[in-house]
Structure formats: structure tokens, C-alpha cells
N, C-alpha and C positions, 0 to 999 in steps of 0.2 A: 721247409727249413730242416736241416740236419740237428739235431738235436742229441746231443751225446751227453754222458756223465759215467764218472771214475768211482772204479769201486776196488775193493781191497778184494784176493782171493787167495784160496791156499790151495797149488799144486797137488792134483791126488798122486803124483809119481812123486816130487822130492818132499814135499811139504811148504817149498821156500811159499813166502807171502809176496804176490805181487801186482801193481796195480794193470786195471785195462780198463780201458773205453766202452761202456756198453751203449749202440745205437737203439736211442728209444725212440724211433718212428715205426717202431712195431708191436704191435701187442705179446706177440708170441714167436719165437723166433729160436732157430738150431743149427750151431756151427762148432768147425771148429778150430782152434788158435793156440800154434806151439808155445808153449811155457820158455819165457825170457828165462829162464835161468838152465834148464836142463834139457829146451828142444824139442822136448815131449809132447803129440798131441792132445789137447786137449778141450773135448766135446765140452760145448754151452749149452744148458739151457736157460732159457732168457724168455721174463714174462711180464708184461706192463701193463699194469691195471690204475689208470688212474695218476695219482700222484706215489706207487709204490710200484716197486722193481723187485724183482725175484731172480735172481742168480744161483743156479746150480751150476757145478761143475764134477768132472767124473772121467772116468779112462776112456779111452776111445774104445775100447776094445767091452767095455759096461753094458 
């Protein structure tokens, strides 16, 4: 089962606030997903421990 959930994040290139799907069928996990508002890449890090999620986000270039 695919098992996804929405989280709020803030762009490290514009700042805008925006929502994204994080796939939690993994514990640990590294990608990365242009920013809806400015296009900009931007590296995930993504970490599932249990019933809590950990969301970083950072410049591709970090």
C-alpha cells in the first residue's frame, strides 16, 4: 500500500510556503522536487520513524 501524507514546507530559494506529498513507505529516503512556485530544485530529506516524519529541506547545491 502507497501510503502518502501532506506536509507544509518553506522553499530555501524563495521562501514561498507550499504543500507536498511525502511517500512514507520508507524509512529514510533522498530526493529531489522543483518548488511549485519558483521551479527551483529542491533536495528532501525524508525520515520515518514510527508514527513521526521528519522533513528537511535545503538547496540542491547544500
Amino acid at each position: 500500500m502507497n501510503h502518502q501524507e501532506e506536509h507544509i514546507i518553506s522553499c530555501p530559494y524563495c521562501g514561498e510556503n507550499i504543500n507536498v506529498l511525502i511517500d512514507c513507505t520508507y524509512d529514510t529516503q533522498e530526493y529531489i522536487e522543483d518548488c511549485q512556485v519558483c521551479c527551483r530544485p529542491i533536495t528532501f530529506q525524508v525520515q520515518h520513524t514510527g508514527h513521526s516524519i521528519q522533513v528537511n529541506v535545503r538547496h540542491e547545491n547544500e
